[in-house]
C-alpha positions as CSV (number, residue, x, y, z in Angstrom):
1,X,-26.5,-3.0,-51.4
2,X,-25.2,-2.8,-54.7
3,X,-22.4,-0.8,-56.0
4,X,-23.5,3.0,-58.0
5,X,-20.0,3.7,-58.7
6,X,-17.9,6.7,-57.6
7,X,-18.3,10.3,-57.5
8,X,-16.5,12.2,-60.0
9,X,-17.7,16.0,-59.4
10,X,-20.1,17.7,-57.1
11,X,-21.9,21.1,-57.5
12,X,-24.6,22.8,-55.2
13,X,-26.6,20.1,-54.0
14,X,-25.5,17.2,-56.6
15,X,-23.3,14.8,-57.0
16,X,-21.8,13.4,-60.3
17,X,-20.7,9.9,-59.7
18,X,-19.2,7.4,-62.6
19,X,-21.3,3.9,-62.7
20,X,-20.1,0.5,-63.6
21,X,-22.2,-1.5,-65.8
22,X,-25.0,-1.5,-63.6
23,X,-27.5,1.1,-64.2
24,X,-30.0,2.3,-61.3
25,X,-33.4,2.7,-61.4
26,X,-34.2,6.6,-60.7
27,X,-35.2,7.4,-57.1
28,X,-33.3,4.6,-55.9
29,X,-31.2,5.7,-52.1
30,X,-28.4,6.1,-52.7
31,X,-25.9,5.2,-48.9
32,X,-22.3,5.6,-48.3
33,X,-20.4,2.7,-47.4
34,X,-21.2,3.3,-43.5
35,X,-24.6,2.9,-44.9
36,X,-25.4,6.8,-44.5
37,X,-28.1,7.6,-46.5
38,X,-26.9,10.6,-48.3
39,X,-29.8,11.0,-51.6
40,X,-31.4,9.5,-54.1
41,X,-30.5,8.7,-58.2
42,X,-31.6,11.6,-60.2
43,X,-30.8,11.2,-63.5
44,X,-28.5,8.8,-65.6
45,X,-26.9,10.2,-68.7
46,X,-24.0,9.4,-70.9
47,X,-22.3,6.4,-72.8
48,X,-23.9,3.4,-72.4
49,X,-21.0,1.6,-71.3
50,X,-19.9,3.7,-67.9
51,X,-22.8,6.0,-68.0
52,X,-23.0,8.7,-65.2
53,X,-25.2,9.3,-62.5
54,X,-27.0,12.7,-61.2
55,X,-27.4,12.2,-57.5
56,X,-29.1,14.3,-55.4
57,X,-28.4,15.1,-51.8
58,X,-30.8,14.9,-49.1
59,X,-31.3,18.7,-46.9
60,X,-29.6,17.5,-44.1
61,X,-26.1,16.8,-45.5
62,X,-23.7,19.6,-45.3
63,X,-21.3,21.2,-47.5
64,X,-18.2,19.8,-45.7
65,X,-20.1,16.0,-46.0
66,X,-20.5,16.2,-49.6
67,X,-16.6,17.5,-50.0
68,X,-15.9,14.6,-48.3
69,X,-17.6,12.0,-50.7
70,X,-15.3,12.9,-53.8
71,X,-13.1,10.0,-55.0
72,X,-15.7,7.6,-53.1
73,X,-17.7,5.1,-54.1
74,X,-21.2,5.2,-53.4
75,X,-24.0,2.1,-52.7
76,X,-27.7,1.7,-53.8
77,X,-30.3,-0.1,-51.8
């Protein structure tokens, strides 16, 4: 499990989360830290440095689940 980085924004079924130095490969699954799988890596964009992640969610994660995940940090596997 390796560290994405944490969400910053959300909109319909995306989430915008703010990575470290490590950069994921896209399609990766991306789990909460219960280990909830929750989507997979969409898109990275941005500076180089902290670049940001597109993450998309699965079907079966609601509206109130993703609300939830703001502020958090989320995991790769």
């Amino acid at each position: 499990m390796k560290r994405l980085g944490i969400v910053q924004h959300r909109f319909g079924g995306l989430l915008i989360a703010r990575s470290g130095q490590q950069i994921p490969a896209i399609g990766s699954a991306v789990v909460t830290n219960t280990m909830k799988r929750i989507g997979t890596v969409r898109e990275v964009f941005g500076p180089v440095a902290h670049p940001y992640i597109s993450v998309k969610t699965y079907k079966n994660i609601t509206d109130s689940e993703v609300h939830e995940l703001e502020n958090k940090k989320l995991y790769t596997v």
